[in-house]
C-alpha positions as CSV (number, residue, x, y, z in Angstrom):
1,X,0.0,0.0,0.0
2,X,1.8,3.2,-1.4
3,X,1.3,6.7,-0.2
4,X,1.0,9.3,-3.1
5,X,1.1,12.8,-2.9
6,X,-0.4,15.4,-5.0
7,X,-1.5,19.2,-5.5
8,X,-4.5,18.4,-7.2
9,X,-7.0,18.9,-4.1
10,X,-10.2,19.3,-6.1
11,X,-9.9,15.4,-6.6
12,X,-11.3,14.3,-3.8
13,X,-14.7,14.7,-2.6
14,X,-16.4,14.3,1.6
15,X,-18.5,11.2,2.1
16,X,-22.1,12.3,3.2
17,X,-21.9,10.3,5.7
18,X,-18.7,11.9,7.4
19,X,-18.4,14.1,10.1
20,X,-18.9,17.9,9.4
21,X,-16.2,20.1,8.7
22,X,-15.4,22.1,12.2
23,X,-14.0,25.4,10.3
24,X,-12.2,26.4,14.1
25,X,-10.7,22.9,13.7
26,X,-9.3,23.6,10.2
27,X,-7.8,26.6,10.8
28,X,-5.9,25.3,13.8
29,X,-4.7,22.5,12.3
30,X,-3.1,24.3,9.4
31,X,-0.9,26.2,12.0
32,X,0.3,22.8,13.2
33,X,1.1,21.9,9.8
34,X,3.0,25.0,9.0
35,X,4.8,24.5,11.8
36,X,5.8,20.1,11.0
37,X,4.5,19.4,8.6
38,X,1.6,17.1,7.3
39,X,2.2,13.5,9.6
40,X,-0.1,11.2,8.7
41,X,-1.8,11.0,4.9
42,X,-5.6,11.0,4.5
43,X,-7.6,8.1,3.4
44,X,-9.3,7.4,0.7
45,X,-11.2,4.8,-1.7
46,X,-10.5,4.2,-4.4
47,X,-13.2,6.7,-6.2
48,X,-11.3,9.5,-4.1
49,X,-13.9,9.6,-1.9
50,X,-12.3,10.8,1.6
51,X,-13.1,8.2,4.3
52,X,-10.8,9.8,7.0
53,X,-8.9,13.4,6.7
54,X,-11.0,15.9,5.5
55,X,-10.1,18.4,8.1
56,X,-6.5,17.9,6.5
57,X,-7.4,18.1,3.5
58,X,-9.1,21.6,4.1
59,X,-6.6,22.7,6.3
60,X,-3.9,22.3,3.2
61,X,-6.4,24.2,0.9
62,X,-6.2,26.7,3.4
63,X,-2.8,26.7,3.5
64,X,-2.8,26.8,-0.2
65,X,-4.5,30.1,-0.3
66,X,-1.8,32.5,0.7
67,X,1.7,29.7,0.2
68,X,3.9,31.0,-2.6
69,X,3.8,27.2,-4.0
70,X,1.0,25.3,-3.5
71,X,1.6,22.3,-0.6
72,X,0.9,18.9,-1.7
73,X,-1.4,16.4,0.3
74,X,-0.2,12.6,1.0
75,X,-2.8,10.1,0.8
76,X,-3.9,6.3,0.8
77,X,-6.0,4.6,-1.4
78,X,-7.9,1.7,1.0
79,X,-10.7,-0.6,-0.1
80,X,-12.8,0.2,2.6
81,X,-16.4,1.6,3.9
82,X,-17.7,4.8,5.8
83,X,-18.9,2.3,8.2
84,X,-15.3,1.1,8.9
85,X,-14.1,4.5,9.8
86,X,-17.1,5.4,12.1
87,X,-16.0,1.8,13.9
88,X,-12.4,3.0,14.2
89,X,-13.2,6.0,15.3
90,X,-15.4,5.7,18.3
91,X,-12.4,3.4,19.3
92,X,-9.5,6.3,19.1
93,X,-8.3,7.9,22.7
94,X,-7.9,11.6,22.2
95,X,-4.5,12.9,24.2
96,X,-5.8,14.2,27.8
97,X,-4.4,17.4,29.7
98,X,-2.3,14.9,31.7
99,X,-1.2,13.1,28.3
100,X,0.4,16.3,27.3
101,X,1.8,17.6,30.1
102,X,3.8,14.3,29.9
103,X,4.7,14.3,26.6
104,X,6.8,17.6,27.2
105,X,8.2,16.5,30.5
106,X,9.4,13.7,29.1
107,X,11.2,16.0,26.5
108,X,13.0,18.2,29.1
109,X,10.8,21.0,29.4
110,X,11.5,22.7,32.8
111,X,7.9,24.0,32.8
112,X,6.0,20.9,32.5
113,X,8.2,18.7,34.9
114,X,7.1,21.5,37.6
115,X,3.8,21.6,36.4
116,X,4.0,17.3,36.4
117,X,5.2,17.4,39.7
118,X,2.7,20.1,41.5
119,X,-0.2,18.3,39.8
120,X,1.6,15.1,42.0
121,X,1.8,17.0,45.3
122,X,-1.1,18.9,44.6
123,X,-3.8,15.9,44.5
124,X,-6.7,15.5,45.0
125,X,-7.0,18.5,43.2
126,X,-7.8,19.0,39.3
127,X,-5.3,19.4,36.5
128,X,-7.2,21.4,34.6
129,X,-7.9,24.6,37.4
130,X,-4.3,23.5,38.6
131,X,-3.0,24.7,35.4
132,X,-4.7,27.7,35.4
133,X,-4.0,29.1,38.8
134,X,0.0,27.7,38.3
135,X,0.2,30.0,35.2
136,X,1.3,33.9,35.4
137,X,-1.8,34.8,34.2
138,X,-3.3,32.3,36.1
139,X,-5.9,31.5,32.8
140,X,-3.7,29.2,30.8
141,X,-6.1,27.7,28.2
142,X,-5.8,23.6,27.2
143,X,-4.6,25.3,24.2
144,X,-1.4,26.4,26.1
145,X,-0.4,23.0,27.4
146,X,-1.0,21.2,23.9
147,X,1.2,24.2,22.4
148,X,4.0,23.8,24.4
149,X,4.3,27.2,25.5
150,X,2.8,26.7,29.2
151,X,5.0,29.0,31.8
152,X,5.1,28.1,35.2
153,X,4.6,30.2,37.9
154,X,4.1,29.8,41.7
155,X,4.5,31.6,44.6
156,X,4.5,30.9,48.3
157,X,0.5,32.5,48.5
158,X,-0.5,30.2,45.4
159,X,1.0,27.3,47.6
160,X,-0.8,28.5,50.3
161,X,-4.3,28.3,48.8
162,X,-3.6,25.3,47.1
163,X,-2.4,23.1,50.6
164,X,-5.4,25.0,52.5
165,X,-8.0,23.5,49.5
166,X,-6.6,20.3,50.1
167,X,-6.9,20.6,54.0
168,X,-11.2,21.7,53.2
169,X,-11.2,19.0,50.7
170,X,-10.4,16.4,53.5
171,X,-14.0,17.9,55.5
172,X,-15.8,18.3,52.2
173,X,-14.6,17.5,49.1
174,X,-16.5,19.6,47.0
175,X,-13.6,21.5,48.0
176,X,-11.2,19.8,45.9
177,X,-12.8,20.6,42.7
178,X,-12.0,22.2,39.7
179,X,-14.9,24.9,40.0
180,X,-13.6,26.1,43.4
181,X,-10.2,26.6,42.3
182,X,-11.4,28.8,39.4
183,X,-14.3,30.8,41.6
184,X,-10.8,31.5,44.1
185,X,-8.9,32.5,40.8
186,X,-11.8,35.0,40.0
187,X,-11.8,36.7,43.1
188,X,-8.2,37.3,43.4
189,X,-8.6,39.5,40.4
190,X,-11.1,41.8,42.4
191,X,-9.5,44.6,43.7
192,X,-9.2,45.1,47.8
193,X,-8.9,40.9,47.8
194,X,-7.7,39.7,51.1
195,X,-7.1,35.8,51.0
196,X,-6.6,35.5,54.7
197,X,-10.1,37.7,55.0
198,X,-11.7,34.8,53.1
199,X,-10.1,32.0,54.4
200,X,-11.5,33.2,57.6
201,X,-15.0,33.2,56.9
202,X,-14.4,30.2,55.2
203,X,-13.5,28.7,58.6
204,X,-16.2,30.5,60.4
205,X,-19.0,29.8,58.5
206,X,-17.8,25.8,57.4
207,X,-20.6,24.1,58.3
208,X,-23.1,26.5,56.4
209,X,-21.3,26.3,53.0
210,X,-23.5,24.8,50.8
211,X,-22.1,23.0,47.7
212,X,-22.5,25.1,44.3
213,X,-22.3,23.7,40.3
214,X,-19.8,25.8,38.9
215,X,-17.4,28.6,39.7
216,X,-19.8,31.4,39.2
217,X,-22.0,30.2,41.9
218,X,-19.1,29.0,44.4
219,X,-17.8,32.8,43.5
220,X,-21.0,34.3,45.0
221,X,-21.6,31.9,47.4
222,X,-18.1,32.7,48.9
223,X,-18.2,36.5,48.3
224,X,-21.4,36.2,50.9
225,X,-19.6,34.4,53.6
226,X,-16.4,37.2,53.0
227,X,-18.2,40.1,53.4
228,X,-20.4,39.3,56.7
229,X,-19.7,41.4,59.5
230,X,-17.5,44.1,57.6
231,X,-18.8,47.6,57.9
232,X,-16.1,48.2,54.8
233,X,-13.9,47.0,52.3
234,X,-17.1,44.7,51.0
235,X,-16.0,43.5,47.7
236,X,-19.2,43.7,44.9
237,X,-20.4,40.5,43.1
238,X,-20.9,42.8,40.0
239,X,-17.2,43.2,39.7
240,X,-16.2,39.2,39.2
241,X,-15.5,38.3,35.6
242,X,-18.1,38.8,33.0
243,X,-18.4,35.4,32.3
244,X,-20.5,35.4,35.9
């Protein structure tokens, strides 16, 4: 079984059947081939009809558009049906967080083996929010770990919050999710912010914390218990993220 290659994209025609085309997807996609290259040729039968690879196929037309020479496209003629690619799909493993976080470890990046180990010492709470609050910005998208281009950055407070989650988590473990770890990221970004202030209430009011579905909520929810019994410095729920 040979693997051509060829320029002549209009050749090849989608199945019906196939998946649609996510344009996002694409445009991604042809980024990461700029970048290496096309890896892995698409499929085909032997009418040219694409049974798997049509996202590379548009992401090379894409590419096409604005390259000085026009990028060829490897392929595979196979004898087989739609029906065997939906069957080998729903079978594939897509790469995790944790899957890439390893893979650039593994490869000597200084930022991932401290992000590998923290997410160790760190347990039981999430990757995903651990991530986030480990980066400068503390926002790091899963975009920034699959990248490569994750920065580490922590700090003896960010420690702080993260071992006293941990110590919650072992009373109520709604503590140790990702959503509380996020609402906590949102509030440090109001202004006036006093951790300590909020890790008091938290300890005060323990028993009468009520568990919330997702970070907006837990963000209110805390705010409440953080600004009972101030006469000042209240912080506003109107000024948390947008996204609230």
């Amino acid at each position: 079984m040979s693997v051509k290659t060829t320029t002549n994209l209009d050749q090849f025609t989608f199945h019906e059947r196939n998946r649609r085309v996510n344009r996002s997807a694409v445009k991604k996609l042809a980024e990461s081939i700029m970048r290496v290259g096309l890896k892995t040729p698409i499929t085909v039968t032997t009418g040219n009809v694409i049974l798997d690879g049509q996202h590379r196929l548009e992401a090379i037309r894409l590419i096409n558009k604005t390259a000085s020479s026009p990028q060829k496209i490897s392929y595979i003629k196979k004898n087989m049906s739609i029906e065997d690619i939906a069957e080998m799909n729903a079978h594939q493993v897509q790469w995790r967080m944790n899957d890439w976080i390893h893979f650039y470890a593994m490869g000597g990046d200084e930022n991932y083996i401290k992000l590998q180990d923290a997410a160790d010492k760190f347990k039981p709470l999430k990757m995903t929010s651990i991530c986030a609050f480990l980066s400068p910005t503390e926002a790091a998208h899963t975009s920034v770990i699959t990248r490569g281009t994750y920065i580490f950055d922590i700090d003896e407070s960010k420690e702080r919050i993260l071992n006293k989650l941990i110590e919650y988590g072992k009373l109520n473990e709604a503590f140790v999710s990702k959503a509380v770890l996020l609402a906590i990221i949102d509030m440090r970004r109001l202004e006036g912010f006093n951790i300590d202030r909020l890790f008091h209430a938290i300890d005060l009011n323990f028993e009468s914390i009520i568990t919330q579905s997702g970070r907006g909520n837990w963000s209110r929810h805390f705010l409440r218990f953080y600004n009972k019994g101030l006469r000042s410095g209240k912080l506003s729920a109107h000024d948390l993220p947008s996204s609230h």
